[in-house]
N, C-alpha and C positions, 0 to 999 in steps of 0.2 A: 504494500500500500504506500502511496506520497504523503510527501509531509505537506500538499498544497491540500487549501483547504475550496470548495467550490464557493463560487459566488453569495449562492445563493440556499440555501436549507430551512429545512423544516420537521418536527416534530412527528408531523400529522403522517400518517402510513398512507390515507388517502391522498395525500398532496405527491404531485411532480417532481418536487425536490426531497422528498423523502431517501435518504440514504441509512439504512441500519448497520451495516459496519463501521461507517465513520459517528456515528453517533455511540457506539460502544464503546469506541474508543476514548472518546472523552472530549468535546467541545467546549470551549469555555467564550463568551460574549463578556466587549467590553461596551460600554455603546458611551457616550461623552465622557469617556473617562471613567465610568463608574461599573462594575463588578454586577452583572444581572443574571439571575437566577431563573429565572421565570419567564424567557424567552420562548415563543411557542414556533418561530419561525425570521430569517433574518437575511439582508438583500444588503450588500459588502457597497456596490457599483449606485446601489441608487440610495445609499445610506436613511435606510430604516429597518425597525422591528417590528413585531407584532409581541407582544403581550399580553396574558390573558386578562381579564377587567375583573376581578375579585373571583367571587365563588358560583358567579353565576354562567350560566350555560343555555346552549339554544336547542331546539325541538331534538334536535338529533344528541344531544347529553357532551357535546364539543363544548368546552369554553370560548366565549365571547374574548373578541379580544382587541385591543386597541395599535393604530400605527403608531410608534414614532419615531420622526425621522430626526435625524443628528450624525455623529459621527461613530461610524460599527467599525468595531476592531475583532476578527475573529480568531483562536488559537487552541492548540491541542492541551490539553489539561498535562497527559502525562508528557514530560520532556523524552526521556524514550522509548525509542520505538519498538511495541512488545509484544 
């Protein structure tokens, strides 16, 4: 596997950008600077995220979830490669 990370991912199994190995491996989002946990999906080139909006959810039991754009910094949690 590369140590490049794609543009662009997401969480959701149903989404396009759904990758399960590189998400095993360990992703980490920085978005202005600040350490986010709760990324639900995230776009490097057009500098935004989505985040879920608290506990609530829509018909299909998917969290709701908010853009925001700023600056995304994306990285591998573990430093090597294993």
């Amino acid at each position: 596997m590369s140590d490049t990370l794609p543009d662009r991912l997401s969480i959701d199994p149903d989404s396009a950008f759904f990758n399960e190995k590189l998400l095993e491996r360990g992703i980490g989002i920085r978005f202005n600077g600040v350490e986010k946990n709760n990324v639900e999906e995230y776009c490097v080139s057009e500098g935004w995220v989505r985040v879920a909006a608290g506990k609530t959810t829509d018909r299909h039991g998917k969290p709701l979830t908010m853009k925001l754009k700023g600056k995304v910094e994306a990285y591998f949690r573990d430093d090597a490669a294993g």
